[in-house]
Z-matrix of the N, CA and C atoms (Angstrom, degrees):
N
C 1 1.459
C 2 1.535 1 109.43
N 3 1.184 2 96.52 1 123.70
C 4 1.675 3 99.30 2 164.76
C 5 1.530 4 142.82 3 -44.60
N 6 1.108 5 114.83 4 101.38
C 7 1.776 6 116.22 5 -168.86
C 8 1.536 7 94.57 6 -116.02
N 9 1.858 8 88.71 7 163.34
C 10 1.625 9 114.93 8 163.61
C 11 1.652 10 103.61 9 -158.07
N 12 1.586 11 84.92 10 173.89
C 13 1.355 12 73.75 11 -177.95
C 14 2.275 13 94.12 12 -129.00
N 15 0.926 14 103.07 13 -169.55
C 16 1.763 15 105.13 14 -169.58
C 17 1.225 16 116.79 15 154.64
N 18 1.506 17 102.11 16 157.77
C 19 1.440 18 105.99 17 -157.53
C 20 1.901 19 92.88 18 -125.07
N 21 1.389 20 110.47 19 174.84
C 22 2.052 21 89.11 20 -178.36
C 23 1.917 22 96.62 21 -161.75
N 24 0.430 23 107.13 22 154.06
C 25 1.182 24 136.43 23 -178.94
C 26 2.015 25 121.01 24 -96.06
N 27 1.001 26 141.80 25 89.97
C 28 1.578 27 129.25 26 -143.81
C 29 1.873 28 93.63 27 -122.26
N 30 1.473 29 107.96 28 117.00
C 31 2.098 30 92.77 29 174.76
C 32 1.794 31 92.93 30 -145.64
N 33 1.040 32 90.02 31 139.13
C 34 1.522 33 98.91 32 158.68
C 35 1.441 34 133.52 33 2.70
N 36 1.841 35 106.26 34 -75.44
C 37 1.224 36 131.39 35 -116.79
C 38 2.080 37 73.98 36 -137.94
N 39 1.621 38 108.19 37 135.79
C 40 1.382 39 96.07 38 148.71
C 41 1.252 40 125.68 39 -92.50
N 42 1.794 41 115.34 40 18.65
C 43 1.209 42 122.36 41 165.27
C 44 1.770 43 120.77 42 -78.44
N 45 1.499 44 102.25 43 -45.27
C 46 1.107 45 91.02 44 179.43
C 47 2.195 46 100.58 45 -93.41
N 48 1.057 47 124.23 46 24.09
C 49 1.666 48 111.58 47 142.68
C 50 1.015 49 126.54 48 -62.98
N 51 1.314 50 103.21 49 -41.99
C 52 1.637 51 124.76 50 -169.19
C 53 1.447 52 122.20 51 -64.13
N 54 1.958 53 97.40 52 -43.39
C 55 1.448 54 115.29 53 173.30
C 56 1.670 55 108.41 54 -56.97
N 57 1.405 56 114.33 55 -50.82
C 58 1.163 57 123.75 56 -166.58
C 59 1.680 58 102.30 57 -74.43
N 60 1.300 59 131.27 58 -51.60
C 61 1.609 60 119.67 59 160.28
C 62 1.415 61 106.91 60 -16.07
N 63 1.140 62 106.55 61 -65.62
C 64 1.813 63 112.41 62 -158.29
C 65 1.462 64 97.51 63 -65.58
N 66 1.341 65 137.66 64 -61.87
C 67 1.326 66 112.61 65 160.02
C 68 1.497 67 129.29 66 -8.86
N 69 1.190 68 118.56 67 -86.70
C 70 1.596 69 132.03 68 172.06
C 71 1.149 70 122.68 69 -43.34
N 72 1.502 71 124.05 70 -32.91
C 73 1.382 72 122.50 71 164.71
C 74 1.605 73 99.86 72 -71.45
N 75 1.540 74 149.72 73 -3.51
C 76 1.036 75 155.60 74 -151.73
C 77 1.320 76 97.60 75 -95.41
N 78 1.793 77 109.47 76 -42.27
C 79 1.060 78 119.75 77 -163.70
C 80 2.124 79 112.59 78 118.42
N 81 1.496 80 103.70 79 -18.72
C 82 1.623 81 97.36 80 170.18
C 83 1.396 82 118.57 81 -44.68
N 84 1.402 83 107.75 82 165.44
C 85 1.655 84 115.26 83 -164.20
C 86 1.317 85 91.45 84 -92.07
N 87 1.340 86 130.78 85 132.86
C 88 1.591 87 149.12 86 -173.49
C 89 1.656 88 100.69 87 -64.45
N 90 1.509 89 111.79 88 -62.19
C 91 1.490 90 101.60 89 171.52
C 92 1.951 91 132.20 90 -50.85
N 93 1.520 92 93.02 91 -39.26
C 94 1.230 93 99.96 92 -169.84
C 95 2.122 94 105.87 93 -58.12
N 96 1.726 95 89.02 94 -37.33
C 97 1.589 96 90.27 95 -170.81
C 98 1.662 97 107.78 96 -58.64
N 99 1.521 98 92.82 97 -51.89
C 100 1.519 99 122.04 98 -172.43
C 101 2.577 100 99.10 99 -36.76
N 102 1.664 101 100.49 100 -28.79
C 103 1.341 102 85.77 101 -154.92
C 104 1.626 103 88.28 102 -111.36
N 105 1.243 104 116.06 103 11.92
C 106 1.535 105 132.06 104 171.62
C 107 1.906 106 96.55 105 -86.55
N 108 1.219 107 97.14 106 -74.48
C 109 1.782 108 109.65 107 -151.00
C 110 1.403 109 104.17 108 -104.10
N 111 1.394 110 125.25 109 -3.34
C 112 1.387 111 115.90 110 153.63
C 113 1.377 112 155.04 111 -61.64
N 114 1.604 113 112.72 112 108.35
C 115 1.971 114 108.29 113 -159.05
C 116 1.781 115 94.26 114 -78.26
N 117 1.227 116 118.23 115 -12.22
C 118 1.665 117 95.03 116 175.95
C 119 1.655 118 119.55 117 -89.94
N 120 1.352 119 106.00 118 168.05
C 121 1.654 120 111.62 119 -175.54
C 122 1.875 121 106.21 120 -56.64
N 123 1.210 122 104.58 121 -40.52
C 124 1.426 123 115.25 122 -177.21
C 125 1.836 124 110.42 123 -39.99
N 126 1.485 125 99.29 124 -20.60
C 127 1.488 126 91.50 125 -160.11
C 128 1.645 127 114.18 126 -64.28
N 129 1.539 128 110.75 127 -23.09
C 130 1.201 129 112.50 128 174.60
C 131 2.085 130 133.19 129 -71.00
N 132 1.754 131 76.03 130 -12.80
C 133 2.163 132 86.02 131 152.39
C 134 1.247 133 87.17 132 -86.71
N 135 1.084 134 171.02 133 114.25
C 136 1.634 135 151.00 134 135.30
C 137 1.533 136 127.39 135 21.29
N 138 1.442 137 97.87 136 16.65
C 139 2.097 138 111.30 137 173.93
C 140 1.461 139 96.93 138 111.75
N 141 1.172 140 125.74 139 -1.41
C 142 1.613 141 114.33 140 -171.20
C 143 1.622 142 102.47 141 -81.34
N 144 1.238 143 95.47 142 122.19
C 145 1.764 144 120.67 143 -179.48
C 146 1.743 145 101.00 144 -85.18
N 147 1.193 146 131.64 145 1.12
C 148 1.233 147 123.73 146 -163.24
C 149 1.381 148 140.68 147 46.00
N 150 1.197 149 115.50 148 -127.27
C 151 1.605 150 99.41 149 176.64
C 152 1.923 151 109.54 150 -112.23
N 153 1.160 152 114.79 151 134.83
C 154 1.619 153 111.83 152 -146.98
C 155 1.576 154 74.53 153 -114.40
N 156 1.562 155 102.13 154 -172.32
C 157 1.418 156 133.82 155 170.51
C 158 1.455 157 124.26 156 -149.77
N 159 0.966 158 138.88 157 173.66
C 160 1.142 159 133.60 158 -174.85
C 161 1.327 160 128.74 159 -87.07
N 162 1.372 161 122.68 160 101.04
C 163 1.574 162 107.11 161 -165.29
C 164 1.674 163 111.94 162 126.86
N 165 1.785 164 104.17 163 -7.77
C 166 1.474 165 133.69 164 -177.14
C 167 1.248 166 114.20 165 -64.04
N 168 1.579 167 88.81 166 -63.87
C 169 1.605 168 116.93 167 -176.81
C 170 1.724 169 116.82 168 -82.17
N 171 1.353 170 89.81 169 158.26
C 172 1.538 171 95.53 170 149.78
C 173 1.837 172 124.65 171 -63.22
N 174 1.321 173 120.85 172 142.65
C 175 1.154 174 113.80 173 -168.31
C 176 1.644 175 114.76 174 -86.05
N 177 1.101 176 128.91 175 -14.85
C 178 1.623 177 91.39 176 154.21
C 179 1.379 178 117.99 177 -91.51
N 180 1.546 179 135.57 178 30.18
C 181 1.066 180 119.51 179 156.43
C 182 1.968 181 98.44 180 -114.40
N 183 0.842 182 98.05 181 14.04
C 184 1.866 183 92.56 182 169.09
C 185 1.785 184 94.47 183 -101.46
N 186 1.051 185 92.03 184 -42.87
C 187 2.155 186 89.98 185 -168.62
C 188 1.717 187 101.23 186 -67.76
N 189 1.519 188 112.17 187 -12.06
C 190 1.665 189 93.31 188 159.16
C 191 1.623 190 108.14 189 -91.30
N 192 1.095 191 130.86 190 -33.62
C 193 1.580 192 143.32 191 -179.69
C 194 1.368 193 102.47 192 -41.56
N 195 1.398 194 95.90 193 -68.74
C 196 1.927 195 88.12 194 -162.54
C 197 1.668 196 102.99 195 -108.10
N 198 1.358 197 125.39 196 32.20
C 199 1.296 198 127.91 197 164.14
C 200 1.189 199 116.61 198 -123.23
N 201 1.311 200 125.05 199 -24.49
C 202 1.748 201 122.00 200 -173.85
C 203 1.516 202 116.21 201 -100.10
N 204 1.224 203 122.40 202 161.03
C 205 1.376 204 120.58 203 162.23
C 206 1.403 205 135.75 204 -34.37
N 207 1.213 206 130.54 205 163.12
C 208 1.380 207 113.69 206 -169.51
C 209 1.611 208 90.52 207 -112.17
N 210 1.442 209 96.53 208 170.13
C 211 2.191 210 97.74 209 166.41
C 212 1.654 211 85.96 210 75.09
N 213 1.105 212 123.02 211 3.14
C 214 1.679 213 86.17 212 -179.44
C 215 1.825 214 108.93 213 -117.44
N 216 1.084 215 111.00 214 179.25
C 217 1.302 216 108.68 215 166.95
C 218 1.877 217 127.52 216 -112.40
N 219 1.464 218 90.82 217 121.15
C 220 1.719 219 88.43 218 -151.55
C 221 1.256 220 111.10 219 -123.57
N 222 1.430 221 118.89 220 130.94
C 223 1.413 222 122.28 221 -163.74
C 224 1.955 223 113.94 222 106.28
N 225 1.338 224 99.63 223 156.23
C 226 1.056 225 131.84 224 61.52
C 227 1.709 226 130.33 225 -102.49
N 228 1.749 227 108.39 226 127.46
C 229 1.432 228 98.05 227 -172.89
C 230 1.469 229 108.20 228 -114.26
N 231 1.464 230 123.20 229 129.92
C 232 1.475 231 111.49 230 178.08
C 233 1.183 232 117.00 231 -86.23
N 234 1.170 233 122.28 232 163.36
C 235 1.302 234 140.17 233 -165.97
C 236 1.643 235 107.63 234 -175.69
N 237 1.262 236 99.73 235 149.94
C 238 2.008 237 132.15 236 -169.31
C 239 2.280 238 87.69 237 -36.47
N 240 1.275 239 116.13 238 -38.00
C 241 0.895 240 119.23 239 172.60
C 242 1.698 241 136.81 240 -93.19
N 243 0.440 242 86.36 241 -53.87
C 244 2.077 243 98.72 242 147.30
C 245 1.228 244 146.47 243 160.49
N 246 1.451 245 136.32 244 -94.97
C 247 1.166 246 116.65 245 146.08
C 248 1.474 247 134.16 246 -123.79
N 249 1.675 248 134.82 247 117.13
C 250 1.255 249 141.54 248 -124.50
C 251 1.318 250 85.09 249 -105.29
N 252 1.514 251 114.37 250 146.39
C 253 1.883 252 119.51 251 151.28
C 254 1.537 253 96.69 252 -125.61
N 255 1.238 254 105.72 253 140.85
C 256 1.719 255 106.27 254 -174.23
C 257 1.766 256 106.26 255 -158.98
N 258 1.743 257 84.44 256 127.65
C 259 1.424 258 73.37 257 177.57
C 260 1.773 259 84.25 258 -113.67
N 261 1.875 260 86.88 259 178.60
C 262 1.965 261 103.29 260 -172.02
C 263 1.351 262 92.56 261 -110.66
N 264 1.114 263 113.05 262 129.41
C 265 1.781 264 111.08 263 166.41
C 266 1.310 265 118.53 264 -105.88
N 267 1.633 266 116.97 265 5.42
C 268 1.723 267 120.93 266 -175.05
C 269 1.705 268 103.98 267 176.41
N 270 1.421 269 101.17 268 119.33
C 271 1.259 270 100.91 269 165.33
C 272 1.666 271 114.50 270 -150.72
N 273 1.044 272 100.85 271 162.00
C 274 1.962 273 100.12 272 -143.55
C 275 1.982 274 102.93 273 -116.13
């Protein structure tokens, strides 16, 4: 079965994703933001979702999981919950 693993970032607004992108392209620490400006429970790992599967998630945050590059920072992606930044750090 298909796994990955990733960490995400969860806000409201794809305004403030966007704000927070520009952070990280700044160079801020992904967790630290992730346990600042994060509306999901995850924020207290620093956004790390652990190791997922297919069928876990909501699907536009799985169709960035197991379709995009890893190491990068991707999104803003909406979803029923709001707007996701997620990077993949391992997928098998």
């Amino acid at each position: 079965m298909k796994s990955a693993m990733a960490k995400h970032i969860l806000v409201k607004t794809k305004l403030e994703a966007e704000s927070i992108k520009e952070k990280l392209k700044q160079g801020q620490d992904f967790a630290k933001l992730a346990r600042k400006f994060s509306t999901c429970p995850t924020r207290k790992r620093g956004g790390d979702l652990g190791e997922v599967f297919k069928g876990q998630l909501v699907k536009p945050v799985e169709q960035v999981i197991f379709n995009k590059p890893l190491s990068k920072v991707h999104g803003p992606i909406k979803s029923k919950f709001g707007y996701h930044l997620i990077v993949i750090y391992f997928r098998d």
